[in-house]
N, C-alpha and C positions, 0 to 999 in steps of 0.2 A: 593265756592262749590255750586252747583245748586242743586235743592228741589231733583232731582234723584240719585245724588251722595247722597245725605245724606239718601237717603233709602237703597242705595245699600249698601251704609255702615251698617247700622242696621241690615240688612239680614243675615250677614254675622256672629252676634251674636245669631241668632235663633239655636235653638236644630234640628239639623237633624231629631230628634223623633217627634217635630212638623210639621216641612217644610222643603224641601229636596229641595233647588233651585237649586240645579244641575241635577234632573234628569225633564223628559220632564210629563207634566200632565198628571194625570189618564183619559183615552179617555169615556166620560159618555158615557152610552146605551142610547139609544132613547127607553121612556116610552112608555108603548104601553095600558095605562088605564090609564083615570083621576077618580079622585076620591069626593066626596063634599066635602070635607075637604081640599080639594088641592085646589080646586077652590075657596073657602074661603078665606082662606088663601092668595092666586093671590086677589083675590077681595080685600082684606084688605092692601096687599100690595102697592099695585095702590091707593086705598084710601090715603095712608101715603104720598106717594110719589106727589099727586096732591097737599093735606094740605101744604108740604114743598114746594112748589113751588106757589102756593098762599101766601101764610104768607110772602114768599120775595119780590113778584111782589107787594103786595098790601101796602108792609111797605118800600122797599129799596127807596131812592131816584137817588141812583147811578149805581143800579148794576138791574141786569135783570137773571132771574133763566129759566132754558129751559128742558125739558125734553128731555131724552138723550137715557136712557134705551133702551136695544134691549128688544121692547116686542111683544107682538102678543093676539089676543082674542082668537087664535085657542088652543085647550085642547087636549092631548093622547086620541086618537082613532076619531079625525075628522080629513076629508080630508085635504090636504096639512099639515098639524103638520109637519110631517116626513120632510117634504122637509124644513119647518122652521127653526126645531132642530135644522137637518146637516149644513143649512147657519150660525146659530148660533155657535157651535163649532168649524166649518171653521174660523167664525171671532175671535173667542176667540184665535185659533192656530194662527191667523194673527197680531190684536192690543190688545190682550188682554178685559178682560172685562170691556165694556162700564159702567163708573157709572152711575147712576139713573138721578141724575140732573146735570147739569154743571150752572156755574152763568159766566156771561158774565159783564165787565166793559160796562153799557150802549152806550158809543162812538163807541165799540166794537158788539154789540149787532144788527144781520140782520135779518132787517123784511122780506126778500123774504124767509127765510128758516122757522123763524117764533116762535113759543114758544112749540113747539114738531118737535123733528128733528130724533128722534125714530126709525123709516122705512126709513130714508134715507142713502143710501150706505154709508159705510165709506170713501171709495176714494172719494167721492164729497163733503165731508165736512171736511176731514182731517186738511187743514188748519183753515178749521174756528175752531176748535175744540181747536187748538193749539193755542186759541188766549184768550180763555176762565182763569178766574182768580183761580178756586175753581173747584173742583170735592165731589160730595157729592151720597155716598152709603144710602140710605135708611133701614132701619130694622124696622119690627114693632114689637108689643106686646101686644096683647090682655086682657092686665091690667090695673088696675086704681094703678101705683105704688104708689102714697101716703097712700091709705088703706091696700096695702101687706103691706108698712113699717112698718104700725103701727101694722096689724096682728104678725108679726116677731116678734117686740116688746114684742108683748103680750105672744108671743111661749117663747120665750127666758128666758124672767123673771118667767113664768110659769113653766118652767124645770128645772132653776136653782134654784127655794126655794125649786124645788123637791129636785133635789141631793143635797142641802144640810141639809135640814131635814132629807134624808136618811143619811148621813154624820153620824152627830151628833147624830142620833138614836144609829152607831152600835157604836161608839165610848165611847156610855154613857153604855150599854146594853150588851156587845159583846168583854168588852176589856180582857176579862177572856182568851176566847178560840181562842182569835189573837195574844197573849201573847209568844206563845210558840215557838221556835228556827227558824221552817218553814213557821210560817204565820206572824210574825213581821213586814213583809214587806209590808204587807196590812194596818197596821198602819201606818205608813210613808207613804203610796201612798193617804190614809184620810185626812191624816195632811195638804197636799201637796193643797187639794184639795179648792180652793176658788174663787169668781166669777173670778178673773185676769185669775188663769190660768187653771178653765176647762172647756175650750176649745183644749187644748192639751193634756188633758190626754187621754189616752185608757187602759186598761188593760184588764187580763182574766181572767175571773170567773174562780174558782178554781172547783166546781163541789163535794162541801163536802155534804156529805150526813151519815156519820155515826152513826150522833147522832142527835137528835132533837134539840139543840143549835147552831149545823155546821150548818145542813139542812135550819135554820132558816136566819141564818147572809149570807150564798148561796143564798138564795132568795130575801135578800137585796141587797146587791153587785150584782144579776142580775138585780134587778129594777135600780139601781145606774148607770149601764152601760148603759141601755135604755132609761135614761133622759140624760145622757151625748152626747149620741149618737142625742139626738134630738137637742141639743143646738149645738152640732158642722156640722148638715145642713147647705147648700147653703142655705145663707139666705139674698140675696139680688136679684133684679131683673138687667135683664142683657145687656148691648151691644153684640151684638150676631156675631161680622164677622165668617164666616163658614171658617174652616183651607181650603177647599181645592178652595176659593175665592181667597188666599191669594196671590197666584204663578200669576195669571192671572191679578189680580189688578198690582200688580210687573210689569210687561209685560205691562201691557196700563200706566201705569206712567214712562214705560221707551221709551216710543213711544212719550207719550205727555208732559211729564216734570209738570205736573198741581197739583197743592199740591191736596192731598183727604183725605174727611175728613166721618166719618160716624157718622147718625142720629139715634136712635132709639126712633120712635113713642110711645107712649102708647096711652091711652084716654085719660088721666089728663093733663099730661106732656111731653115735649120733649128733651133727653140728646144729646148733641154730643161730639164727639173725634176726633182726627188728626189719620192718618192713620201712621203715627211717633210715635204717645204715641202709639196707639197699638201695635208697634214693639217694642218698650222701656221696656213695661209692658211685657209682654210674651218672651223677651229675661231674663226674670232677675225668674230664677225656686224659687229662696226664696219668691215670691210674690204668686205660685199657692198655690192654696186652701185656700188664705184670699183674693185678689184680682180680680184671675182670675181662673177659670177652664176651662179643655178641658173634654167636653163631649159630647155624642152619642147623638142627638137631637128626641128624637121621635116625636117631633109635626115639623120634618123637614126632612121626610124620612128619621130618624135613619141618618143624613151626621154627621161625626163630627164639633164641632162649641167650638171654643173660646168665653167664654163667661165671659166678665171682669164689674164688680159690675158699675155697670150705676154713682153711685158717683164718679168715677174716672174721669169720662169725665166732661162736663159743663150743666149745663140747662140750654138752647137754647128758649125751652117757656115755661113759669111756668105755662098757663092754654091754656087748649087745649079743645073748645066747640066738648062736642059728635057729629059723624055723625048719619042721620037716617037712617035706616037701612031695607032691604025687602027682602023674599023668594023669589026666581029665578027657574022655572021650566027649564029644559035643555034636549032635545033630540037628543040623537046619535042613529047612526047608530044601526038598528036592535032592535030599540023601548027602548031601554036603556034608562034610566029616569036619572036626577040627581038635584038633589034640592041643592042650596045652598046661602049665604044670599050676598047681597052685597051692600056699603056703597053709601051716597051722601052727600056733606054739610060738616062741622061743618068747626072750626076755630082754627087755631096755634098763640097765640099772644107772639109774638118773644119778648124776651128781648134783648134789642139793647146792652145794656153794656156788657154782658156775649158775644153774637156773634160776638162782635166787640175784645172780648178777647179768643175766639175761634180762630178766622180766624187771629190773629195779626195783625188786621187792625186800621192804625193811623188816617185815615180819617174818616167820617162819611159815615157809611153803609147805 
């Protein structure tokens, strides 16, 4: 079975409610305003994408990483964009979407095309393309995820001796006026209650107010719910593929058969995943809400994004030197100003063992 068969096989286990590979992609609008926080953003993303492409070139001995990405410097509302866009969604309706980096077997690897092949039509490099080992999706993250972790940490354990101090408050204090035929059940839903399993509880405040001892044990049981509510937060940082990537990825791996695999940057560290476990993981709905969510991305023009806990994938480099970084004045059309910051430097030091257990490579990377 070749690397395409076995995607199309996976596909086929996806929820319709995620991704619908029967019907044809939602056709984007062409932007007609950038924003500095887009461009950021763009800035940050290219920073990631250059890091992963350095850290290979500078560590592989066999293999050669190329930049691939359809990109461009032009922003919503400068000349020619418009006409960039529409080439871009034409290629997208054509090969699907180009991933960020492709790695080349050095023997493999043309120097007249060079180490960015980016701007180059598809038809003139089609078979070189096809000749490539790896396909590698970029995502960044503008976090130092070793300090969330341990922020989370600190959340976690923080709200859990909440709720259960509240616990055992009303249970010591309150067993009088829970006692009675209609609220008995809220003793059992206390009892029930311990660090294993709340995480899975919810319930609903009852809303007693009749008497100053209801009124009371009501205003615990709402505190109760508000620390529970905080411990069963996403509380992991994320691999981000956006759902409506997914169709088009599909489409360029069924053109070029190239395993793909996705990165996500941070500033500390770098995770990645196989474009197969991400179909594994989001076919199987008993894993959402500990594994994986699908949600509305605000820091990604509100697109929806699957976004599956970064532990599930591998760390790729466990330290990653900051880039430095500088304010960018930008003039568009009609004296429109935009400031926004943008990266240069730093360093991904790859771990060989884990990317050699990544990519299921026997030989030396």
């Amino acid at each position: 079975m070749t690397y395409f068969e076995t995607i199309r096989e996976l596909t086929k286990r996806i929820s319709i409610a995620i991704v619908d590979f029967s019907t044809d992609r939602n056709i984007a609008r062409t932007p007609t305003q950038a924003s500095s926080n887009f461009i950021t953003n763009k800035e940050q993303g290219d920073w990631a994408e250059k890091l992963i492409v350095n850290a290979i070139n500078t560590t592989s001995k066999n293999y050669v990483a190329v930049k691939y990405g359809k990109s461009d410097d032009l922003v919503a509302g400068e000349d020619g964009f418009d006409k960039f866009f529409q080439e871009f969604q034409n290629e997208l309706d054509t090969i699907g979407k180009r991933p960020d980096i492709l790695i080349f077997n050095e023997k493999n690897f043309n120097a007249d095309f060079g180490y960015d092949i980016s701007r180059i039509d598809h038809i003139k490099i089609e078979n070189y393309v096809k000749k490539a080992i790896f396909a590698i999706e970029v995502r960044s993250s503008a976090f130092l995820i070793e300090k969330y972790d341990l922020a989370m940490q600190k959340r976690i354990e923080k709200f859990t001796k909440q709720a259960l101090e509240i616990k055992e408050n009303i249970l010591q204090n309150y067993i009088d006026v829970l006692s009675t035929v209609q609220r008995k059940g809220y003793i059992e839903l206390l009892n029930n209650i311990t660090p294993v399993t709340i995480d899975a509880i919810d319930f609903k405040v009852p809303g007693w107010h009749s008497n100053e001892k209801l009124a009371e044990v009501n205003e615990l049981l709402q505190q109760l719910k508000k620390a529970i509510k905080e411990i069963q937060k996403r509380d992991y940082l994320s691999i981000t593929p956006k759902v409506e990537d997914i169709k088009v990825v599909y489409k360029w791996i069924e053109k070029f058969n190239v395993p793909h695999y996705y990165f996500q940057v941070f500033f500390d560290k770098v995770y990645g995943i196989s474009f197969e476990n991400i179909l594994k993981i989001v076919s199987e709905s008993d894993k959402e809400g500990i594994i994986f969510s699908i949600e509305q991305d605000t820091k990604n023009q509100n697109k929806t994004t699957i976004k599956i806990n970064s532990k599930s994938g591998i760390l790729v480099a466990g330290k990653v030197e900051e880039p430095c970084h500088k304010s960018v004045r930008k003039e568009l059309d009609r004296g429109r100003l935009l400031f926004y910051v943008t990266f240069e430097g730093g360093s991904a030091y790859l771990d060989m063992t884990n990317l050699k257990k990544l990519l299921d490579l026997k030989e030396e990377f």
